[in-house]
PyMOL Python script that loads the backbone (N, CA, C, O; Angstrom):
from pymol import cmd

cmd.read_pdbstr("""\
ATOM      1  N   UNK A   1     -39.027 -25.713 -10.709  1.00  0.00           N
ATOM      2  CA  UNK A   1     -39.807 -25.362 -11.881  1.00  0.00           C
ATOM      3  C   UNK A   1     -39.237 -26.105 -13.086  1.00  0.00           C
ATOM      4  O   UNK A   1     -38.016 -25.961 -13.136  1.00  0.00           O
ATOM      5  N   UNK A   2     -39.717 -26.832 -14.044  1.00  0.00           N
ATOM      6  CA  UNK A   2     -39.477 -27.330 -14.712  1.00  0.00           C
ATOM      7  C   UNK A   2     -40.131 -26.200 -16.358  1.00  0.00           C
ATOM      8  O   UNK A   2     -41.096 -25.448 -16.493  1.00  0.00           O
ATOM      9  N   UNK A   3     -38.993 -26.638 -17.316  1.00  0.00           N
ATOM     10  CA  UNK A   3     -38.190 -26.081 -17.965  1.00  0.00           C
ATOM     11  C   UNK A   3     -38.949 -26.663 -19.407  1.00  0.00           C
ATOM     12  O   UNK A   3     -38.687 -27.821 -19.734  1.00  0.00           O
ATOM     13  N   UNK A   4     -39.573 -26.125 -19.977  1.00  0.00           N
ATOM     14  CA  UNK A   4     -40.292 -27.132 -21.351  1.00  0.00           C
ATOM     15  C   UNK A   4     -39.217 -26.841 -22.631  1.00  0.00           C
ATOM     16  O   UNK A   4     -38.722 -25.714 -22.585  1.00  0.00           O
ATOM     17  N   UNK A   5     -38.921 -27.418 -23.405  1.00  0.00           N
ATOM     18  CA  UNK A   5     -38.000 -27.437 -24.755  1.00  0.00           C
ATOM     19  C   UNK A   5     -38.777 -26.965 -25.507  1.00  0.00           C
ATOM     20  O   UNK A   5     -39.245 -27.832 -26.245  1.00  0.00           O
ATOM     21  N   UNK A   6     -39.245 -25.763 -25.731  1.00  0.00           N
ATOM     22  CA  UNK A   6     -39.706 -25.328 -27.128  1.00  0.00           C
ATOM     23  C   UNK A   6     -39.054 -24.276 -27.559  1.00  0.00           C
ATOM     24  O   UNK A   6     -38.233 -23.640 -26.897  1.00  0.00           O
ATOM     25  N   UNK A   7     -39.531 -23.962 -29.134  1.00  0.00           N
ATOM     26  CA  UNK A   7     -37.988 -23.315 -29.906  1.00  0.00           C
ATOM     27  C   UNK A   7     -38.479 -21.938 -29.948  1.00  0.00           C
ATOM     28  O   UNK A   7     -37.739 -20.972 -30.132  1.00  0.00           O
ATOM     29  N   UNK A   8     -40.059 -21.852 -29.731  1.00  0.00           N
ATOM     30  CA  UNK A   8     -40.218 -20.416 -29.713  1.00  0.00           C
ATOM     31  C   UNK A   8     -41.003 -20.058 -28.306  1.00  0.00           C
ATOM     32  O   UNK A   8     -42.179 -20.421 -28.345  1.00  0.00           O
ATOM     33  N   UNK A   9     -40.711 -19.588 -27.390  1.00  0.00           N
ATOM     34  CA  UNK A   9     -41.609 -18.820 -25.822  1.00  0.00           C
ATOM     35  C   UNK A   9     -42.852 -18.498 -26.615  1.00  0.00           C
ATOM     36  O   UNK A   9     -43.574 -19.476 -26.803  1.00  0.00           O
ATOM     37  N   UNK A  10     -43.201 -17.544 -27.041  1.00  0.00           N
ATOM     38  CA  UNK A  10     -44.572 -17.013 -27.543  1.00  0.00           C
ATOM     39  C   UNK A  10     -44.504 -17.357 -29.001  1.00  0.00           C
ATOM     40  O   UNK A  10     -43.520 -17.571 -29.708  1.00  0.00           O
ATOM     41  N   UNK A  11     -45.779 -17.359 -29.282  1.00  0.00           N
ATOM     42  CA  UNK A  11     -46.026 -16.970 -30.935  1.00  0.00           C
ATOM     43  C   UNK A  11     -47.507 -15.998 -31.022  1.00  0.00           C
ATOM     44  O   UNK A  11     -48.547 -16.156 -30.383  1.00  0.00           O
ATOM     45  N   UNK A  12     -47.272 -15.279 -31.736  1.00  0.00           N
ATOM     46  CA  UNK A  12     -48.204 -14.136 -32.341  1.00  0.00           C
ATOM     47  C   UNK A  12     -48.817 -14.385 -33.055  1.00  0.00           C
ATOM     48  O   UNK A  12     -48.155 -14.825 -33.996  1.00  0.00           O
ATOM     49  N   UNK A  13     -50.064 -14.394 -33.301  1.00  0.00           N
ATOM     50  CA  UNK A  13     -50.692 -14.310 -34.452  1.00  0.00           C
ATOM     51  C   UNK A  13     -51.845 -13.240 -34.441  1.00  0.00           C
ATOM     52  O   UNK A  13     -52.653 -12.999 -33.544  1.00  0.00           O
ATOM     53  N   UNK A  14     -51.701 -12.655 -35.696  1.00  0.00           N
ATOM     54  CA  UNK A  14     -52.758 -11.103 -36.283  1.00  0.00           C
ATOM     55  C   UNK A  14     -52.741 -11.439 -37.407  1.00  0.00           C
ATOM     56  O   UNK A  14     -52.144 -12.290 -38.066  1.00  0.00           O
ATOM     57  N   UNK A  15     -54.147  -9.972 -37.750  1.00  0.00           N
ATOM     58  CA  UNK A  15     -54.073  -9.611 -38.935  1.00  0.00           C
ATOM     59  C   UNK A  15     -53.431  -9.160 -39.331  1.00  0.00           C
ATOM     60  O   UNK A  15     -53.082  -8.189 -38.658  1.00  0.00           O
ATOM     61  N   UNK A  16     -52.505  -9.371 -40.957  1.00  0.00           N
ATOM     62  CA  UNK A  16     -51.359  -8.289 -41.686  1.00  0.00           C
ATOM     63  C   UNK A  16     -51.964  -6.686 -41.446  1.00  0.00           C
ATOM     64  O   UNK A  16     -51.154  -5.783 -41.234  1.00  0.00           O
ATOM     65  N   UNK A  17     -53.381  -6.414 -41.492  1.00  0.00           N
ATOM     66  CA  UNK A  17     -53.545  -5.751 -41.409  1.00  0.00           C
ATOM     67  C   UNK A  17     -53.629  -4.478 -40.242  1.00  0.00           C
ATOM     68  O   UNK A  17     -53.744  -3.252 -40.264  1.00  0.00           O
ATOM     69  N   UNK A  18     -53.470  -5.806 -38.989  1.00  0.00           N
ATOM     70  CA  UNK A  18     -53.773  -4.480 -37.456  1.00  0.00           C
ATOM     71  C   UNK A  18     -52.011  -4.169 -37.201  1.00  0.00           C
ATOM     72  O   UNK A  18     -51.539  -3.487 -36.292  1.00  0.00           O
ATOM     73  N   UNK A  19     -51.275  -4.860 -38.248  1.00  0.00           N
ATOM     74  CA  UNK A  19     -49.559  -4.590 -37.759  1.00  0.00           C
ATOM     75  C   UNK A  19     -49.249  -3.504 -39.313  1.00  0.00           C
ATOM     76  O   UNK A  19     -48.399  -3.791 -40.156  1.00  0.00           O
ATOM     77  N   UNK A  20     -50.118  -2.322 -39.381  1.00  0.00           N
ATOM     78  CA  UNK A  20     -49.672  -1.995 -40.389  1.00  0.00           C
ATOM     79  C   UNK A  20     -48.678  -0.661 -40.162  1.00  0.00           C
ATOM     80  O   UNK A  20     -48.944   0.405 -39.608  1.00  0.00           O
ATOM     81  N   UNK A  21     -47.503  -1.090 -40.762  1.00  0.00           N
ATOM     82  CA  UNK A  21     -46.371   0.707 -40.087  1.00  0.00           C
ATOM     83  C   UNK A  21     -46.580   1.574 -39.936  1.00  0.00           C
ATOM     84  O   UNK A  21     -47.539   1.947 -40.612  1.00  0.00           O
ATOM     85  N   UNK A  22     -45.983   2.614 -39.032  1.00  0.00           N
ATOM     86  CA  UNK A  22     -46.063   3.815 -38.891  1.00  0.00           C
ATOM     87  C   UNK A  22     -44.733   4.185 -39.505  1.00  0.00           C
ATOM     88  O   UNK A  22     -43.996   3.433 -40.143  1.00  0.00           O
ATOM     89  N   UNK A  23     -44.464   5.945 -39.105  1.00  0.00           N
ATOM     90  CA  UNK A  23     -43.351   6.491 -39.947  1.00  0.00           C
ATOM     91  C   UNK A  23     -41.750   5.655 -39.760  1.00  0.00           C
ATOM     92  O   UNK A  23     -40.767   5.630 -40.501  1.00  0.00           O
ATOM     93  N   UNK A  24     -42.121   4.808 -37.984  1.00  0.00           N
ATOM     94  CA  UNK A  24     -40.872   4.204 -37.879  1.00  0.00           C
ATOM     95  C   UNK A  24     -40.368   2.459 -38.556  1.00  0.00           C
ATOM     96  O   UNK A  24     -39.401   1.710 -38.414  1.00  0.00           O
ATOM     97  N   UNK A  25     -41.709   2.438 -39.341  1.00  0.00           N
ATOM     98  CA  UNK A  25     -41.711   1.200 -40.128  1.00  0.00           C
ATOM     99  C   UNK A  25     -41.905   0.059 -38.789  1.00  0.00           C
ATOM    100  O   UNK A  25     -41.062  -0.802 -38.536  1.00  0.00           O
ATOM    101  N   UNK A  26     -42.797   0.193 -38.245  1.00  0.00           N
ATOM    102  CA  UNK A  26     -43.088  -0.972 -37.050  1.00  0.00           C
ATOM    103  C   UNK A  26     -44.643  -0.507 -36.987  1.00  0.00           C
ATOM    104  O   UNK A  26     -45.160   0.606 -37.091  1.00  0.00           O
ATOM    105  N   UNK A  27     -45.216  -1.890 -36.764  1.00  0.00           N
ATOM    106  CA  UNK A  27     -46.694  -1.273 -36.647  1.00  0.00           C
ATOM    107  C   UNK A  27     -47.189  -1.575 -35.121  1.00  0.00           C
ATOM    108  O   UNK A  27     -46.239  -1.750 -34.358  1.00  0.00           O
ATOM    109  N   UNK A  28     -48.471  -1.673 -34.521  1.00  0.00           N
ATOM    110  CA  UNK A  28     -48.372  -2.165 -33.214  1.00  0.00           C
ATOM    111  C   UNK A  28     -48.765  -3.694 -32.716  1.00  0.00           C
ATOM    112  O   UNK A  28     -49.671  -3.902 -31.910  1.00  0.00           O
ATOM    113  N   UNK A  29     -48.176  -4.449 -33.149  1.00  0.00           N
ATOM    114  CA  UNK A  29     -48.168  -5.966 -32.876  1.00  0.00           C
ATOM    115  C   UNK A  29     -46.774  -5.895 -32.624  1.00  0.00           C
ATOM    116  O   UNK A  29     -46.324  -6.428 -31.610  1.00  0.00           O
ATOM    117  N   UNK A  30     -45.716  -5.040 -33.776  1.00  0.00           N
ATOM    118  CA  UNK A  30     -44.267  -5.197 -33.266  1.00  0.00           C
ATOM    119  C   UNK A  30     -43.793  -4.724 -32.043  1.00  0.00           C
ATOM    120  O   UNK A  30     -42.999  -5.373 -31.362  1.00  0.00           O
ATOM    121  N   UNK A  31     -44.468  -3.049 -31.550  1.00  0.00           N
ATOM    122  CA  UNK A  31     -44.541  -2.553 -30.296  1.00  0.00           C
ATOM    123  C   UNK A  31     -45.018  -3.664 -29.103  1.00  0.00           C
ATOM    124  O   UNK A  31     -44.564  -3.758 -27.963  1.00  0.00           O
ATOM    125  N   UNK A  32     -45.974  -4.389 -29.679  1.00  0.00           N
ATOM    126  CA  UNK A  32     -46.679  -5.206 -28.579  1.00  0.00           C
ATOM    127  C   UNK A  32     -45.486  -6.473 -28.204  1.00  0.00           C
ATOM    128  O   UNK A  32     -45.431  -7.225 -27.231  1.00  0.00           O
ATOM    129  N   UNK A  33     -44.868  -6.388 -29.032  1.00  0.00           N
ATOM    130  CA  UNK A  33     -44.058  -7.984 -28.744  1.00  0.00           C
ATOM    131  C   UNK A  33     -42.189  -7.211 -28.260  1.00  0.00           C
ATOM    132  O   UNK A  33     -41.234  -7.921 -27.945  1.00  0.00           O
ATOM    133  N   UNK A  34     -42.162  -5.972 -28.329  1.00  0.00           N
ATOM    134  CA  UNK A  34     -41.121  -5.703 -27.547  1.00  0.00           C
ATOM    135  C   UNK A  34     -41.529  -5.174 -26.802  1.00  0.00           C
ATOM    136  O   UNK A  34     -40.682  -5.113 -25.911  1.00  0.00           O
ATOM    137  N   UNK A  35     -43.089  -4.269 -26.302  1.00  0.00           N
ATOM    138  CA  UNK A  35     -43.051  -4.506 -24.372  1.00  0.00           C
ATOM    139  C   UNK A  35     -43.256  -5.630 -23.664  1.00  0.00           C
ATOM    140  O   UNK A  35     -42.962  -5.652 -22.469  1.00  0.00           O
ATOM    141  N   UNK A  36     -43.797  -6.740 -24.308  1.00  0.00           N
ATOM    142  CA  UNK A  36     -44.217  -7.983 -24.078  1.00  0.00           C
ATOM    143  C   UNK A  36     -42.159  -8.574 -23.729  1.00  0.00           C
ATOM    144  O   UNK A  36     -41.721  -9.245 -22.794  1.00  0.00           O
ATOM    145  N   UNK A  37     -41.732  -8.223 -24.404  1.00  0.00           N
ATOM    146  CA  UNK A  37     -40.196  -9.295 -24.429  1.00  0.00           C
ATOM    147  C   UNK A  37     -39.436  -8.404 -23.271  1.00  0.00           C
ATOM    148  O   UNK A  37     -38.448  -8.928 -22.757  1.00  0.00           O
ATOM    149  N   UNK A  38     -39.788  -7.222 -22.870  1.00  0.00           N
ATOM    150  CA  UNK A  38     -39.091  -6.182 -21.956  1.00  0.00           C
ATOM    151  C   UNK A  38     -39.797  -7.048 -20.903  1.00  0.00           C
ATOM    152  O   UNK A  38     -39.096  -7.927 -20.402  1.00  0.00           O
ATOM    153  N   UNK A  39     -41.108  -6.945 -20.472  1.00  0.00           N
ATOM    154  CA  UNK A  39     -41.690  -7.090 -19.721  1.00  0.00           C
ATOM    155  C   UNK A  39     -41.335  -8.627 -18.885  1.00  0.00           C
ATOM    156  O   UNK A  39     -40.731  -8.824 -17.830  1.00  0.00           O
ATOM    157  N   UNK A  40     -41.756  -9.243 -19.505  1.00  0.00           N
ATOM    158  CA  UNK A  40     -40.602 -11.131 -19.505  1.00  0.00           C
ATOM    159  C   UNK A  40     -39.511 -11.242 -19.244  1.00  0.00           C
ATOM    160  O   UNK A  40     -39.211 -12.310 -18.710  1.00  0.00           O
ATOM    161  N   UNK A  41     -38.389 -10.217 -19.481  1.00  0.00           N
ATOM    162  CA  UNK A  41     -37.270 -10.128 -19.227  1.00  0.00           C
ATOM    163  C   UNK A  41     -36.878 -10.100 -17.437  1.00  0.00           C
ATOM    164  O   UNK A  41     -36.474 -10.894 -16.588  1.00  0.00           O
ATOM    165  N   UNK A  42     -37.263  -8.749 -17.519  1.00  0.00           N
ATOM    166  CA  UNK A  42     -37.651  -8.615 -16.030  1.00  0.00           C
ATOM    167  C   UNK A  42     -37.985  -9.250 -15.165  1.00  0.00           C
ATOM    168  O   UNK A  42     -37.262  -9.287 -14.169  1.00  0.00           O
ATOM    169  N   UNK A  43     -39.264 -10.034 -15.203  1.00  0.00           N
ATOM    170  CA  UNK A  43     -39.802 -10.891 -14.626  1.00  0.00           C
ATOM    171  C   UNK A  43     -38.804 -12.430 -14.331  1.00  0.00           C
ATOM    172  O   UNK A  43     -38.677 -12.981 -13.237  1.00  0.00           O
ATOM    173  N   UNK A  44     -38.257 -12.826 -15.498  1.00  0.00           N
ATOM    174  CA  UNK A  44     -38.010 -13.864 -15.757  1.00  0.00           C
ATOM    175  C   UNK A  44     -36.188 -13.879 -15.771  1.00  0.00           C
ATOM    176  O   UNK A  44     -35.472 -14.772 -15.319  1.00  0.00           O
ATOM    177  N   UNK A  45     -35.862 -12.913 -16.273  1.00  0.00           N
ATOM    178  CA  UNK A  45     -34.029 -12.829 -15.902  1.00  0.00           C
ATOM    179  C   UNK A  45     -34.025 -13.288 -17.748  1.00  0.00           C
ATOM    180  O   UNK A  45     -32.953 -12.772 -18.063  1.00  0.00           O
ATOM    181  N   UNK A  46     -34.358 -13.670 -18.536  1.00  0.00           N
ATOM    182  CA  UNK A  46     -33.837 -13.856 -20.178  1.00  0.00           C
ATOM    183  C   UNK A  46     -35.006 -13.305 -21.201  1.00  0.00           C
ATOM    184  O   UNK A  46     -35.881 -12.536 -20.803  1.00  0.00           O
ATOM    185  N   UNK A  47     -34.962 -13.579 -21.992  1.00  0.00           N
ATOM    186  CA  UNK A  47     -35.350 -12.902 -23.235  1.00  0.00           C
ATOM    187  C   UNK A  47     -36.016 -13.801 -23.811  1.00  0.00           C
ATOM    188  O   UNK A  47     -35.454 -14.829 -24.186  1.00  0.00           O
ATOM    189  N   UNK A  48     -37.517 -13.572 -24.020  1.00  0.00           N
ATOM    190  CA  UNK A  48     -38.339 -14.726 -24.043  1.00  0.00           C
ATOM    191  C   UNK A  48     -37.509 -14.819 -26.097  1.00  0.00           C
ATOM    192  O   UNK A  48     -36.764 -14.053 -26.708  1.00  0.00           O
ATOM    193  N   UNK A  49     -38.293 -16.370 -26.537  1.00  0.00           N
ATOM    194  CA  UNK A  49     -38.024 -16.138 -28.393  1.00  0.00           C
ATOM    195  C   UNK A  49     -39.388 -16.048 -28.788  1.00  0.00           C
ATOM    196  O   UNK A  49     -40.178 -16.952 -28.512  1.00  0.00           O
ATOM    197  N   UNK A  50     -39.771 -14.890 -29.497  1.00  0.00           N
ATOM    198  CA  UNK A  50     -41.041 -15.256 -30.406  1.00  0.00           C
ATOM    199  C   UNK A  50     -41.223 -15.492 -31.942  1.00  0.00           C
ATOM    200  O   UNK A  50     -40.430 -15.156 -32.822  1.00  0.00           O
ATOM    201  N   UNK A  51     -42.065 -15.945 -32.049  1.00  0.00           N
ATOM    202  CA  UNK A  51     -42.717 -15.859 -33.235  1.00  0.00           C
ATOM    203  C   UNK A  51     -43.908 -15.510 -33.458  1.00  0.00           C
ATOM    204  O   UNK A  51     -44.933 -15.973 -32.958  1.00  0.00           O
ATOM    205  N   UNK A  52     -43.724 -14.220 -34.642  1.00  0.00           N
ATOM    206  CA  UNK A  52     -44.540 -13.593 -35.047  1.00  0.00           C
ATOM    207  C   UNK A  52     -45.008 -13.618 -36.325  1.00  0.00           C
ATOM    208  O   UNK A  52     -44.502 -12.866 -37.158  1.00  0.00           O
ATOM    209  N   UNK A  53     -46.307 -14.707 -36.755  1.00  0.00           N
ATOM    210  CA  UNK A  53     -46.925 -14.861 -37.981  1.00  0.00           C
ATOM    211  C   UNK A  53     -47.839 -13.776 -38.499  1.00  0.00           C
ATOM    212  O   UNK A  53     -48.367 -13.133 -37.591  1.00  0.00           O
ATOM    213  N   UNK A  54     -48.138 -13.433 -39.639  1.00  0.00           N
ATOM    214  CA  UNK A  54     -49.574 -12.831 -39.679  1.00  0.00           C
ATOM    215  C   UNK A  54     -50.647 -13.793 -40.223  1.00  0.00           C
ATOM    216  O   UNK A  54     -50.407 -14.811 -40.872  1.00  0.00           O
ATOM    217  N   UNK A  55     -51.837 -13.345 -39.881  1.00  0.00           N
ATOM    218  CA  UNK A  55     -52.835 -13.681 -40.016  1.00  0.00           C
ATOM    219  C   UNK A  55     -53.045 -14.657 -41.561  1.00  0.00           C
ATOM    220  O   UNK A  55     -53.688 -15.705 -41.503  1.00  0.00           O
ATOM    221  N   UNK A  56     -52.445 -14.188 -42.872  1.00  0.00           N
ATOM    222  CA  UNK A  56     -52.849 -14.764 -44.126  1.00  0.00           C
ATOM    223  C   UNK A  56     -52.069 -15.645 -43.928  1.00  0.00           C
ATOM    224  O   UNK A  56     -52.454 -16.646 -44.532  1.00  0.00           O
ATOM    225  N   UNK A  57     -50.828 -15.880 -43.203  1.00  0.00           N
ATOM    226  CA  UNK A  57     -50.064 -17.064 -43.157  1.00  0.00           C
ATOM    227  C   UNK A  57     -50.031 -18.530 -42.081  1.00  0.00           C
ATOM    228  O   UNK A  57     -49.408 -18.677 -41.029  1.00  0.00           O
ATOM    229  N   UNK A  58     -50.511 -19.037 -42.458  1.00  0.00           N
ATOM    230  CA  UNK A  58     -51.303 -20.716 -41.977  1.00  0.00           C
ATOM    231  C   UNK A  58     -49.845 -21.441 -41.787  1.00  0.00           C
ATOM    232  O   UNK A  58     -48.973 -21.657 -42.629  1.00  0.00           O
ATOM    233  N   UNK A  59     -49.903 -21.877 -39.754  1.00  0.00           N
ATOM    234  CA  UNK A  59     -48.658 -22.514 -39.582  1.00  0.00           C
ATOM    235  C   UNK A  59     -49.163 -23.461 -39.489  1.00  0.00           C
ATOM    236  O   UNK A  59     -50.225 -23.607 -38.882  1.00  0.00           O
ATOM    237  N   UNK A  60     -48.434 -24.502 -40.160  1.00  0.00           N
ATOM    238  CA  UNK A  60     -48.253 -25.969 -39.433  1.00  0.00           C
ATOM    239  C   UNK A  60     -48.218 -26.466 -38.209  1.00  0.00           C
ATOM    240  O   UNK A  60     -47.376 -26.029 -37.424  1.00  0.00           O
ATOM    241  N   UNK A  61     -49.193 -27.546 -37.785  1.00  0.00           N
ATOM    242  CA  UNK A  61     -49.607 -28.525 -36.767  1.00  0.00           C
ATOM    243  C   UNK A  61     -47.934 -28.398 -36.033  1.00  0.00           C
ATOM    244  O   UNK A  61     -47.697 -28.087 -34.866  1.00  0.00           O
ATOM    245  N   UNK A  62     -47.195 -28.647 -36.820  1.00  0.00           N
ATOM    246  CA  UNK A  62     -45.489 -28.973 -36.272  1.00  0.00           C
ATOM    247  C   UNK A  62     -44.893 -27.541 -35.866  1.00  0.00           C
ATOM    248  O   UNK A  62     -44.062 -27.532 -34.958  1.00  0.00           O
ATOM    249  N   UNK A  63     -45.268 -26.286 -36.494  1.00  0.00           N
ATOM    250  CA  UNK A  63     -44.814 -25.483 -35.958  1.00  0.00           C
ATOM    251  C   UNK A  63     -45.460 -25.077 -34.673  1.00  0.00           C
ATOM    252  O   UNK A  63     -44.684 -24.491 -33.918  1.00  0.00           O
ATOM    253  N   UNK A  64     -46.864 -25.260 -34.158  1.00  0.00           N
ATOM    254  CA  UNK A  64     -47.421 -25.112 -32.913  1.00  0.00           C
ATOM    255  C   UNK A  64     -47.067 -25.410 -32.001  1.00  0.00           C
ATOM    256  O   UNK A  64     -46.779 -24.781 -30.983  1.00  0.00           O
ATOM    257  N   UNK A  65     -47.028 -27.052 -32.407  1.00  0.00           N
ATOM    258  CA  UNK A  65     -46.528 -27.781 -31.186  1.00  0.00           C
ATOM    259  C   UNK A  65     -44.716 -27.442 -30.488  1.00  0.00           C
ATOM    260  O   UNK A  65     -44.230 -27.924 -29.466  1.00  0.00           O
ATOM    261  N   UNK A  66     -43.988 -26.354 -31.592  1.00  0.00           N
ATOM    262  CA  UNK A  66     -43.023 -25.825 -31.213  1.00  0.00           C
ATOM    263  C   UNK A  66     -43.185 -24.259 -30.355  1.00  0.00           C
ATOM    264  O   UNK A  66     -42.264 -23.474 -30.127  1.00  0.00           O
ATOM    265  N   UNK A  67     -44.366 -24.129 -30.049  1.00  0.00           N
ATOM    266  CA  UNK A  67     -44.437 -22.986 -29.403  1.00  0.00           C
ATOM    267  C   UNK A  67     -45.091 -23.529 -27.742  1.00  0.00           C
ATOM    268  O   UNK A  67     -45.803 -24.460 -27.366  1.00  0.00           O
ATOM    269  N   UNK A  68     -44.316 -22.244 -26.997  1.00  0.00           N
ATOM    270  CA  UNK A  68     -45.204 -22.708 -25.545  1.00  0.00           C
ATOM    271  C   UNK A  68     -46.397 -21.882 -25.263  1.00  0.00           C
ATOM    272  O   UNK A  68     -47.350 -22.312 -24.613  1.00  0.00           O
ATOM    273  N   UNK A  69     -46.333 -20.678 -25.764  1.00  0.00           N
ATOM    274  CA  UNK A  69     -47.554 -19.700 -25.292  1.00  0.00           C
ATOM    275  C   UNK A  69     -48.190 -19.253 -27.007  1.00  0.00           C
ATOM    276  O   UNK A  69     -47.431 -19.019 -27.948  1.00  0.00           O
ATOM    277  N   UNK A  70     -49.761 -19.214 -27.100  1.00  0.00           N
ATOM    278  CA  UNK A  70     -49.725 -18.544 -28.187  1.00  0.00           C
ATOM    279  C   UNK A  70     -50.679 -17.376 -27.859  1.00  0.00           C
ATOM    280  O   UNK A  70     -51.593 -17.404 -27.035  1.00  0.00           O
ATOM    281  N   UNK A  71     -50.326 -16.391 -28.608  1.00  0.00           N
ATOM    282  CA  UNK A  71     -51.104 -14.952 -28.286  1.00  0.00           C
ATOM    283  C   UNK A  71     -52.092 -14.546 -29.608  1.00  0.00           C
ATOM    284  O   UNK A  71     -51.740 -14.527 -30.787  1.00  0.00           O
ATOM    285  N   UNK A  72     -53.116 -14.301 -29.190  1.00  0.00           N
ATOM    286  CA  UNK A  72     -53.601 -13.924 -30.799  1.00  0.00           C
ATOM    287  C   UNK A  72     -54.707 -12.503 -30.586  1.00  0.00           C
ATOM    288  O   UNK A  72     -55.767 -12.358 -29.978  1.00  0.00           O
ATOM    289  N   UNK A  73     -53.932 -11.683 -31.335  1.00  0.00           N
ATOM    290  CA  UNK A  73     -54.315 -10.120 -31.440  1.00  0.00           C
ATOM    291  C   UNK A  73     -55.565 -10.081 -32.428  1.00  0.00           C
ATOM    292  O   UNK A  73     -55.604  -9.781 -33.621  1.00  0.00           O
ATOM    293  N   UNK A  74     -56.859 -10.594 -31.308  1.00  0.00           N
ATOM    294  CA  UNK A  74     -57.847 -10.817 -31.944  1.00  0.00           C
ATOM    295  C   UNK A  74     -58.897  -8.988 -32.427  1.00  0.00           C
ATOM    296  O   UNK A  74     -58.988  -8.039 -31.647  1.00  0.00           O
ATOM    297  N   UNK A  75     -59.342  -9.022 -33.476  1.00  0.00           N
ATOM    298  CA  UNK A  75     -59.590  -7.764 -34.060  1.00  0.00           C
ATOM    299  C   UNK A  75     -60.851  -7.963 -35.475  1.00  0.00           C
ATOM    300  O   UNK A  75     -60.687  -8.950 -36.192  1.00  0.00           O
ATOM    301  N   UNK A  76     -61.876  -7.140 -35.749  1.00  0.00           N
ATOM    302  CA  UNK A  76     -62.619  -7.564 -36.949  1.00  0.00           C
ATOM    303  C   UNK A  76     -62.160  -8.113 -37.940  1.00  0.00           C
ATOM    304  O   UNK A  76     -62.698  -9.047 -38.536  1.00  0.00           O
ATOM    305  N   UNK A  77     -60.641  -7.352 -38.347  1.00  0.00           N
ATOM    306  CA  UNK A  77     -60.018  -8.068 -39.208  1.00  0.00           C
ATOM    307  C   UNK A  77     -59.431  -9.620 -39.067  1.00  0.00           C
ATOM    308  O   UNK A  77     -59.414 -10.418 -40.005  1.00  0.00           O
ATOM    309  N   UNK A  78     -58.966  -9.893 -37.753  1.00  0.00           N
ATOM    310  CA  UNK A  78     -58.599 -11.193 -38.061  1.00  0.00           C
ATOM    311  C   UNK A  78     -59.908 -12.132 -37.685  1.00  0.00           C
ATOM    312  O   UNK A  78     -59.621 -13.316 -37.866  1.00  0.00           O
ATOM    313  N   UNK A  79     -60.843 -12.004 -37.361  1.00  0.00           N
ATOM    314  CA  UNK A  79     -62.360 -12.213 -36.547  1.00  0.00           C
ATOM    315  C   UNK A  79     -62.565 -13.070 -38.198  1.00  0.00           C
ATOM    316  O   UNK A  79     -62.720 -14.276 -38.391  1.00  0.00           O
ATOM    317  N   UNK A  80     -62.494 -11.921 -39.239  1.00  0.00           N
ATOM    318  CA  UNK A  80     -63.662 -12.107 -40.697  1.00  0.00           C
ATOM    319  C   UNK A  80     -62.462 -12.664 -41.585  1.00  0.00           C
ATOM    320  O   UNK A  80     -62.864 -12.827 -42.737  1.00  0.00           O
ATOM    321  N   UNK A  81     -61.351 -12.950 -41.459  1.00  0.00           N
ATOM    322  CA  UNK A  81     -60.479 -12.922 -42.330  1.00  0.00           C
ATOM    323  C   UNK A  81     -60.303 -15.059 -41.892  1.00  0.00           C
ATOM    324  O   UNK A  81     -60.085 -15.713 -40.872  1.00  0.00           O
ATOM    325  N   UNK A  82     -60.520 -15.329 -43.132  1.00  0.00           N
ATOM    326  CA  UNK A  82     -60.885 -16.594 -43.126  1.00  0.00           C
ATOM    327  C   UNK A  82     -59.312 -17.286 -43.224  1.00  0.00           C
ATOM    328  O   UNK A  82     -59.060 -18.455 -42.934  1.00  0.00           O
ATOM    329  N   UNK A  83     -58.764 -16.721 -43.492  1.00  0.00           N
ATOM    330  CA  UNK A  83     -57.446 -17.765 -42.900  1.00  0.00           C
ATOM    331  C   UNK A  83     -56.668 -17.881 -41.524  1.00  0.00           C
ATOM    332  O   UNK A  83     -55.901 -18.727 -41.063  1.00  0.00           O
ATOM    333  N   UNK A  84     -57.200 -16.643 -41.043  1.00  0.00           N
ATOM    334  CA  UNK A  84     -57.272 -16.490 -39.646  1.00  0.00           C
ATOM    335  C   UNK A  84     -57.523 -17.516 -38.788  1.00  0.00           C
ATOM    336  O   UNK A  84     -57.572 -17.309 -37.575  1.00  0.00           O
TER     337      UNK A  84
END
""", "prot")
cmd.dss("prot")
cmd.show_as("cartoon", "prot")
cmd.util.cbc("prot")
cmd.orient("prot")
């Protein structure tokens, strides 16, 4: 199996709005990306790296191409939300 060099395993992208906290100050995109990193672990023997943007924040062409998987917590809000 060959082995790709990128600096982040996943990257996330949502709306600021569907990751909004609960009382433990984590909303559920953060829940989603530590059963997601449990889950990988297991499977895989290490600890995937992510990155987790929100939605109003626009990555660079250069930061993509530094990711291997991208996930996107698609929702009305990030659907209508034009920087999305």
């Amino acid at each position: 199996m060959t082995k790709y060099d990128f600096t982040y395993d996943i990257y996330i992208s949502y709306a600021s709005k569907d990751n909004s906290p609960d009382a433990n100050g984590k909303g559920w995109v953060d829940y989603f990306q530590k059963f997601l990193e449990i889950l990988l672990f297991q499977i895989l023997g290490e600890k995937p790296v992510f990155l987790q943007i929100a939605g109003n924040e626009k990555p660079t062409s250069e930061l993509l191409q530094k990711c291997g998987i991208m996930v996107t917590v698609l929702s009305p809000e990030y659907v209508y939300n034009e920087d999305c």
